[in-house]
C-alpha positions as CSV (number, residue, x, y, z in Angstrom):
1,X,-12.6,35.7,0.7
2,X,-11.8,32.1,1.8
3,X,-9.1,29.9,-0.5
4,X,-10.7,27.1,-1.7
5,X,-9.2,23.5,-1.1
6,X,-7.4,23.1,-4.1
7,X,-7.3,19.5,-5.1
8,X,-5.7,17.2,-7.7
9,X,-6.5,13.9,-9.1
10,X,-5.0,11.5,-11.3
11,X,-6.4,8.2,-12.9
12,X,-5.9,6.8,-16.3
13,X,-10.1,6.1,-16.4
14,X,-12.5,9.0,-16.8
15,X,-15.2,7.1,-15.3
16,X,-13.3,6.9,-11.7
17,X,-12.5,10.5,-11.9
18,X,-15.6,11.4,-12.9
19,X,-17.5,9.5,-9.8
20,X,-14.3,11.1,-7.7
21,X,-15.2,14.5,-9.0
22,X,-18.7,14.0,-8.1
23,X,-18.5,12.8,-4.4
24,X,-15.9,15.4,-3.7
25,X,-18.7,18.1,-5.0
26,X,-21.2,16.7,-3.2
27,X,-19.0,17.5,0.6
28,X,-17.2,20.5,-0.4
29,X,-16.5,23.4,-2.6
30,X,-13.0,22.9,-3.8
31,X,-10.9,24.0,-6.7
32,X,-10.4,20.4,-8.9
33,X,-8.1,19.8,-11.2
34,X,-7.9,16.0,-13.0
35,X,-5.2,14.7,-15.1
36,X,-4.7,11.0,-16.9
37,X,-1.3,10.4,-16.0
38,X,1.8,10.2,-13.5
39,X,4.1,13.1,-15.3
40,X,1.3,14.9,-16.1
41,X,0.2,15.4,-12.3
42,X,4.0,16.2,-11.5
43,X,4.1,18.8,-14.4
44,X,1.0,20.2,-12.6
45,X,2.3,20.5,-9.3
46,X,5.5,21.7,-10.2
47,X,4.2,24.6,-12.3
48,X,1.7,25.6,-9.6
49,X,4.2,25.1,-6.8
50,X,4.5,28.7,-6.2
51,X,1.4,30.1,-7.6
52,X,-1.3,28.2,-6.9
53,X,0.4,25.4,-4.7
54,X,-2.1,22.3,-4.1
55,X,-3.4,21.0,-1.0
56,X,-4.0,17.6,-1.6
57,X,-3.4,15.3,-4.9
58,X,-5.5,11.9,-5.1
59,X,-3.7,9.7,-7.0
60,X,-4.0,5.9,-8.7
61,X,-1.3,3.5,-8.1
62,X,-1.3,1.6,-11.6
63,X,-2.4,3.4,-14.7
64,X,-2.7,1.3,-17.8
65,X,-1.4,4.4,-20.1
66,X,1.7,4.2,-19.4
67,X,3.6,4.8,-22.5
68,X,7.6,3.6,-23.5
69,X,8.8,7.8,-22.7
70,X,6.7,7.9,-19.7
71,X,9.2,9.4,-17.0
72,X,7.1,7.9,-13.6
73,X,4.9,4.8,-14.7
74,X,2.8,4.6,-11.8
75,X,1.6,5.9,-8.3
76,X,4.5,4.9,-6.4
77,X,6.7,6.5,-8.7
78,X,5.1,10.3,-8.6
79,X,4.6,10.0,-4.8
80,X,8.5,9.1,-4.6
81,X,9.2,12.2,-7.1
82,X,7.1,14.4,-5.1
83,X,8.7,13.4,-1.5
84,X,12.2,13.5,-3.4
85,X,11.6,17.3,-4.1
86,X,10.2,18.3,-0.7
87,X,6.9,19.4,-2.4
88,X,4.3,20.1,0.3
89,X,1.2,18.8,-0.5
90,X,-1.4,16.0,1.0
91,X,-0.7,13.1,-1.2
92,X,-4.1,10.4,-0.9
93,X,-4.1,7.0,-2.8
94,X,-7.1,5.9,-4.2
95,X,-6.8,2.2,-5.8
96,X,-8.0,-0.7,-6.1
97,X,-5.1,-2.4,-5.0
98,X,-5.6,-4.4,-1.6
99,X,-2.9,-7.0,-1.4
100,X,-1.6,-6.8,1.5
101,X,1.5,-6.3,0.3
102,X,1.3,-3.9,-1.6
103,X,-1.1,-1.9,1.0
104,X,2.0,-2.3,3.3
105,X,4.5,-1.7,1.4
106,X,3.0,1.7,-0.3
107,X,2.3,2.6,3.3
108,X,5.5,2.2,5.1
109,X,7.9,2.8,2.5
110,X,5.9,6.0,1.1
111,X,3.4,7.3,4.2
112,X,0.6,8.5,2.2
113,X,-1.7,10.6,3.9
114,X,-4.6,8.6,3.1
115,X,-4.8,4.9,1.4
116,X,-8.9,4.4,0.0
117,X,-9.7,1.6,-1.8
118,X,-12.1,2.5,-5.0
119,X,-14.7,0.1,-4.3
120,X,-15.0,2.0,-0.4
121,X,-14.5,5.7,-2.8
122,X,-18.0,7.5,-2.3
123,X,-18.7,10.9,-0.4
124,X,-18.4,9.7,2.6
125,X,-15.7,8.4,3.0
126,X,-13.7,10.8,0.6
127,X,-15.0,13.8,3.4
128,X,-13.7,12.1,5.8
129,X,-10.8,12.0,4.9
130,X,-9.9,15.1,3.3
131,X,-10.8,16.3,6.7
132,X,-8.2,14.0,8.2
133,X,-5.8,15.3,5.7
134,X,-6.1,19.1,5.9
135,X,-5.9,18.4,10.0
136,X,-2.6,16.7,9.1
137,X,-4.0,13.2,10.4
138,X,-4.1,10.1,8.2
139,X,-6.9,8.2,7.1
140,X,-6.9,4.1,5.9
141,X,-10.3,2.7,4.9
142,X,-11.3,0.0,7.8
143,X,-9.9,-2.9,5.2
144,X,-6.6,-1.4,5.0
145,X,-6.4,-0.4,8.5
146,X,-7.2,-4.0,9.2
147,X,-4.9,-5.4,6.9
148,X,-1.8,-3.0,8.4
149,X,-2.9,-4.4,11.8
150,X,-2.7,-8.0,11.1
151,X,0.4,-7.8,8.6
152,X,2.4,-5.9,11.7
153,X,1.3,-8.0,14.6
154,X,2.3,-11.2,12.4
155,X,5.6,-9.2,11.3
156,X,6.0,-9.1,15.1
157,X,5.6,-12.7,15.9
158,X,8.3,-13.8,12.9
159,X,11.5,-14.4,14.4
160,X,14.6,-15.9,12.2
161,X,13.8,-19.4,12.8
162,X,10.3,-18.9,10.9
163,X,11.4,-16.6,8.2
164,X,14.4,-19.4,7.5
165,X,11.5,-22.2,7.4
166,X,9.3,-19.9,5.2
167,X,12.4,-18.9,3.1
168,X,13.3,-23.3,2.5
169,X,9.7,-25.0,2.7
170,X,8.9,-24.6,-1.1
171,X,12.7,-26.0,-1.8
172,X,12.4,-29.0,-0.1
173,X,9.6,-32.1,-1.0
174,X,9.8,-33.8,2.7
175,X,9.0,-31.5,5.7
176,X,12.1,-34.5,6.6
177,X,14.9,-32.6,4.3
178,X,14.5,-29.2,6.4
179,X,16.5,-31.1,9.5
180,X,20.2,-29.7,8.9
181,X,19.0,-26.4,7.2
182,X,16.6,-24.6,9.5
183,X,19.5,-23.4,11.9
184,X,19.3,-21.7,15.2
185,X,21.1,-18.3,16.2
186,X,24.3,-20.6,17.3
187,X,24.4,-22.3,14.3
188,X,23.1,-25.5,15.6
189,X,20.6,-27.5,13.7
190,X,17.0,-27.7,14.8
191,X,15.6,-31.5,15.5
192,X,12.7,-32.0,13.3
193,X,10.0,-32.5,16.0
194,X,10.7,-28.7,16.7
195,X,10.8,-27.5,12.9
196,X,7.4,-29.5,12.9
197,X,6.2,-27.5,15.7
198,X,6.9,-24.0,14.8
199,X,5.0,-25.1,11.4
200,X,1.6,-26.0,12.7
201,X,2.2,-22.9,14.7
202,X,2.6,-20.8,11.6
203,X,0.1,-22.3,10.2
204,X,-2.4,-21.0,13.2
205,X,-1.1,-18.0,13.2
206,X,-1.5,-17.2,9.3
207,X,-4.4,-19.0,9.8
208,X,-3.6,-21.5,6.6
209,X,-4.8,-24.4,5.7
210,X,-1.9,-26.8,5.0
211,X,1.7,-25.7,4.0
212,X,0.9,-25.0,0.5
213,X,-1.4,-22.2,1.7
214,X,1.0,-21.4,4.3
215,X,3.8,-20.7,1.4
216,X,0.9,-18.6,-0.2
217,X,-0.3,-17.0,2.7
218,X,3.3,-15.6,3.3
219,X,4.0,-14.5,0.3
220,X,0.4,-12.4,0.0
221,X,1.7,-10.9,3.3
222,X,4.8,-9.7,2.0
223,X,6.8,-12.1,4.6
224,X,8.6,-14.3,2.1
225,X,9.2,-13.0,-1.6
């Protein structure tokens, strides 16, 4: 007799794991558990490690229930408990979070197996990649994919002199004032012709506006805090 796919998901809203639940029935015949909150999904897959162990656990990243004993209060905190006990299992997020940011940050400092944004959530794309998962593979819907793309190809084109202008534009009310701050690698100052030049090409690159957005545009990338 062939094991079912056992899965796990947890959401604070019954109407997401309900519409979860019902795309993942309509691709497969898998064993489902749901739960409503961050300890209760690691309580879950602790008690079932050795029993009935879980393939894959779908998880939220914020959940509103979050109460004052609550011992992980929120996605990033069970996916860091689970990698911190070496618990084998497929960990997917499923969100609505799609700052870039965030995306990136959730993906490179935590390497889910799979990042799916709720409003992308139906059959489809949930088969997908549950296939991808249970073949070891990762899955990003195309918006996060995108977003990793872009947020790593401009990561690549920073270099120190950008990050320092970045870092000093919001400080300072004259593009003038940032001659003497923004220094090269030698220490030397940079003439302000120059500082004006690597701005307008920031500004193509993060394809802003004016410096205002540029600030804003950073910031939403994760570049500048």
């Amino acid at each position: 007799m062939e094991t079912k796919t056992r899965i796990l998901i947890a959401d604070d809203h019954q109407l997401v794991i309900q519409g979860i639940l019902c795309s993942l029935k309509e691709v497969g015949d898998f064993d489902i558990v749901t739960v409503n909150s961050c300890d209760a999904a690691f309580e879950v897959i602790k008690a079932n490690r050795k029993t009935k162990p879980f393939d894959i656990l779908f998880t939220d990243l914020s959940f509103d229930n979050i109460t004052a004993d609550a011992k992980l209060d929120g996605g990033e905190e069970l996916i860091k408990a689970i990698r911190n006990n070496e618990i084998d299992i497929k960990i997917g997020v499923i969100t609505g979070h799609s700052e870039t940011n965030r995306v990136y940050n959730v993906i490179h400092n935590l390497n889910p197996n799979a990042y799916i944004l709720k409003n992308n959530c139906d059959a489809t794309e949930l088969d997908f990649a549950v296939k991808k998962m249970l073949e070891n593979q990762f899955y990003y819907t195309h918006e996060v994919h995108q977003k990793i793309m872009r947020r790593n190809i401009i990561q690549i084109q920073m270099d120190d002199v950008a990050i320092q202008i970045l870092k000093e534009l919001p400080n300072h009310p004259k593009i003038a004032n940032l001659e003497g701050v923004i220094l090269k690698g030698d220490g030397t100052a940079i003439k302000l012709r120059s500082i004006e030049t690597k701005l307008a090409n920031l500004r193509t690159d993060l394809n802003a506006n004016n410096n205002t957005d540029l600030i804003l545009k950073a910031k939403e990338l994760g570049i500048i805090d």
